[in-house]
N, C-alpha and C positions, 0 to 999 in steps of 0.2 A: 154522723160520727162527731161527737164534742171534744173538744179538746180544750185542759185548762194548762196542762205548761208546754213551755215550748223554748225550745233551747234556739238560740243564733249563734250558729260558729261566724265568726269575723265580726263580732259584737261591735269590736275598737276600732274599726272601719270606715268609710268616708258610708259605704252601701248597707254594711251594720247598722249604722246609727241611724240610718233613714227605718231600716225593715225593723229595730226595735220601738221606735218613735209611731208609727202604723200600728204594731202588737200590742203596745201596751196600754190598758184599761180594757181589751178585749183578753188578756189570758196573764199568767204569770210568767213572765219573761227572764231567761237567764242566758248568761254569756259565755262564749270560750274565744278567745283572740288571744297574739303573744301583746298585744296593746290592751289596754285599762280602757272599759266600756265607754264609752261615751254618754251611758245613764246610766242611773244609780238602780242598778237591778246584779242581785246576785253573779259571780262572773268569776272563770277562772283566768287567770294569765297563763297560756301555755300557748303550746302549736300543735294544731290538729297531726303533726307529723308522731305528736308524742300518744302511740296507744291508749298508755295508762290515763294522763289525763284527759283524752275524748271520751271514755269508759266512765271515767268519776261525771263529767258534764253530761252524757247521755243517760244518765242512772235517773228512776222517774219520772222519766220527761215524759209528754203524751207525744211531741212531734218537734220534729229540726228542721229550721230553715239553716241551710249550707250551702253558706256565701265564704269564709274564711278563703283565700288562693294567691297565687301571686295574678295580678286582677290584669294584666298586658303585655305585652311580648317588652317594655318596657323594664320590668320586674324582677330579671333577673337572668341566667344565660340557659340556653334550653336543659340543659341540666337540672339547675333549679327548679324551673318552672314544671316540667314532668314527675319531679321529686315530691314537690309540695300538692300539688294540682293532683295529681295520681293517688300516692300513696294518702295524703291525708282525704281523699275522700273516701279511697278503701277503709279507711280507719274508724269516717262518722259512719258509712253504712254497715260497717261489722259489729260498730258498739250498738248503732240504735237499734239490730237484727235484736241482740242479747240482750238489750235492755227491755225488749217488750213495747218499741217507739211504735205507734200505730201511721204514722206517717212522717217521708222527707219531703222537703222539698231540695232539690238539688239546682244548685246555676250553674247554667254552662254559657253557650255566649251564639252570638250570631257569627262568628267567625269560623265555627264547623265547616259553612257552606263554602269559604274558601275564596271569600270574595270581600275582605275588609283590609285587610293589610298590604300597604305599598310595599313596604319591604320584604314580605314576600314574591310568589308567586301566584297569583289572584287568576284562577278560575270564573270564567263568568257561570251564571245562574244556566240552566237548559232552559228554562221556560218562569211565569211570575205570574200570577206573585208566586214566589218561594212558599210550599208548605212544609210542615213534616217530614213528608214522602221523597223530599227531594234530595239526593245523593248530598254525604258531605264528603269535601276533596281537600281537607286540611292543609296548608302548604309551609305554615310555622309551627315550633314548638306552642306556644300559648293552645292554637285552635286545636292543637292534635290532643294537646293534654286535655281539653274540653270533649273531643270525640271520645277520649279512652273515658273520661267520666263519664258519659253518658250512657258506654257498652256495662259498666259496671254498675251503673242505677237500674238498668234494663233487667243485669241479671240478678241482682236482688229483687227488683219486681216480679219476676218470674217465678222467683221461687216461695212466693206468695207468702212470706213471711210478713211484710209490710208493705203498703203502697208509698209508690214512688212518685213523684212528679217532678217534672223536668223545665225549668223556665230557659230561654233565653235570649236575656237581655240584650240589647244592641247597644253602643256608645251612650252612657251614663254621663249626661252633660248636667254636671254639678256646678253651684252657682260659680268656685273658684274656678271653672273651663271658662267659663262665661267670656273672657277676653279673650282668649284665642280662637272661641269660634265668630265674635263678632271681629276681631280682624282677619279672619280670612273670608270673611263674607265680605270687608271693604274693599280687598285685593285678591278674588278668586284664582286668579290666574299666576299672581305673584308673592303668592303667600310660601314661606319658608319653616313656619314655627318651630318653635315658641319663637312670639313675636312680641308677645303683648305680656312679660313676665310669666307665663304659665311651665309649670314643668315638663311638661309635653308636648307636642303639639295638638292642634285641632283633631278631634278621631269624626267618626261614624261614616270610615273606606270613603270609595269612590262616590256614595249620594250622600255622604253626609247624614246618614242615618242619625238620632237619638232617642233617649227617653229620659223624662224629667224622672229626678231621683225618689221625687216627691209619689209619683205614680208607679215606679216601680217598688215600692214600701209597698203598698198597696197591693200588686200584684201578687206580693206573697202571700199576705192577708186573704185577697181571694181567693186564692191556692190552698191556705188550708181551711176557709170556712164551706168551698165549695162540696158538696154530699158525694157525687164520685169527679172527682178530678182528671183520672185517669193519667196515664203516663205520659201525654205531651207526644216530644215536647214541641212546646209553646214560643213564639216570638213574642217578646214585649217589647213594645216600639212605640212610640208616638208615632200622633198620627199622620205626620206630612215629614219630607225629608228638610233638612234647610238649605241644598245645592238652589241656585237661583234658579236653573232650568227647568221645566219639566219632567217625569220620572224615564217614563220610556225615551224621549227623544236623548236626554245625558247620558243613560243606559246603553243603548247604540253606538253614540257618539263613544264614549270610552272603551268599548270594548271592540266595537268594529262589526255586530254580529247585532242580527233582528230575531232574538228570539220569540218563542211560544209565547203569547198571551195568552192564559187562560181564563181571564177577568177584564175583559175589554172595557166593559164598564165603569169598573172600578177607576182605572185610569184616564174614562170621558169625562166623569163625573169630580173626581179629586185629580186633579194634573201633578200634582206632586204626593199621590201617596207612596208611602214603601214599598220595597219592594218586598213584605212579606206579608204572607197572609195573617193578616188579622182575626179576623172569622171563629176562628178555633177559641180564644182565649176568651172571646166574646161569648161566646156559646158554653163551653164547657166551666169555664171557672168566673164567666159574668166580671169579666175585666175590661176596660176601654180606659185608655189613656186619658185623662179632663186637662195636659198642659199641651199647647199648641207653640212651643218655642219658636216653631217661624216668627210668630209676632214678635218675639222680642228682634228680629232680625229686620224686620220687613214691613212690621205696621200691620 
């Protein structure tokens, strides 16, 4: 299935500007964000909140990547974040139904499973690595507004109008994180952040989860050059955590509880890999992460 345009909600984005910088030279690229694109590629200024103009930006298109959101529980109060997060994704998958879009890709977040956020209540994993398959127990606004995206990409898949694909991404360590995940890697134990000027603190939960932004561009890219994609959804992660310890012993150690391995190997072999399964994005959309950010931490 070819595809030559392709729309990016959240164009004006820190994650926009990476998945349009990926897109273009391979297809004709346009924008919808309430921010001014970050490339000079056709673009509306609005908010996915607004039907009529998701309707004029999906008009055309052959396929949408739908990143536009309030991007962390950071972002706004659960209010907002259900408002924006919910309704405007009903909004790109009702226009791109109408518009004849042959494919979305839709982001949601690794934070479904219910085990990234302190200020929540973080559910451990039953068993690891995390796939697909594996219950999500949302426990904040953000992950829950991510769960209800994802019940709504399903059921427009289903209805076999367009295909659907589902990424998601874990802790997007953009170069600007970059000092607050190396100083809480100088003071693991005594890290407070923001420490280090950043506007947040360090993310990617209890291991420390990321993925370079550079590779998640990409991801989308192989999302939609992939022939059947299938609905996901997919972890996009790099490929080692950057907690100092090993994967399963911090695992334990934090949550008190030895769960299910189902990839014993996995963890002989890479002692720091994540905890999700990889495998699938590998396979189905021929994605692997090429940034190994430990190094920049660790040598």
């Amino acid at each position: 299935m070819g595809f030559d345009k392709v729309l990016v909600t959240g164009a004006g984005g820190l994650l926009g500007g990476y998945a349009v910088e990926a897109l273009q030279g391979h297809y004709a690229v346009s924008g919808l964000d309430l921010l001014p694109a970050r490339h000079d590629i056709p673009h509306i200024t609005d908010s996915i909140e607004n039907p009529e103009a998701v309707r004029r930006a999906c008009a055309g298109q052959d396929a949408v990547v739908h990143i536009a959101a309030r991007p962390n529980i950071w972002s706004g109060d659960g209010h907002e974040i259900v408002q924006t997060n919910v309704v405007g994704t009903w909004n790109v998958l009702k226009a791109a139904e109408a518009a004849g879009v042959k494919r979305v890709i839709v982001t949601s977040s690794d934070s479904v499973v219910g085990f990234t956020v302190f200020e929540g209540t973080m559910i451990p994993p039953s068993y690891l690595p995390v796939d697909a398959d594996h219950p999500r127990r949302p426990t904040d606004a953000y992950a829950l507004s991510k769960k209800l995206c994802e019940e709504m990409a399903r059921s427009f898949a289903e209805r076999g109008t367009l295909t659907v694909t589902v990424l998601r991404p874990v802790y997007v360590l953009y170069p600007e994180f970059e000092g607050e995940v190396k100083a809480r890697a100088a003071d693991p134990k005594g890290y407070k952040g923001p420490a280090a000027g950043g506007r947040q603190p360090a993310g990617g939960g209890p291991m420390w989860h990321y993925v370079d932004p550079r590779d998640m561009g990409r991801a989308y890219r192989c999302a939609l050059e992939a022939a059947d994609p299938g609905f996901g959804p997919y972890f996009i992660c790099g490929p080692t955590t950057l907690a100092p310890e090993p994967t399963v012993g911090r695992f334990r150690e934090k949550t008190g509880t030895a769960p299910e391995i189902r990839d014993p190997a996995l963890y002989e072999t890479s002692p720091h890999a994540p905890l999700y399964d990889l495998t699938a994005p590998a396979e189905r959309l021929g994605f692997q992460a090429e940034h190994d950010l430990r190094r920049v931490l660790y040598g």
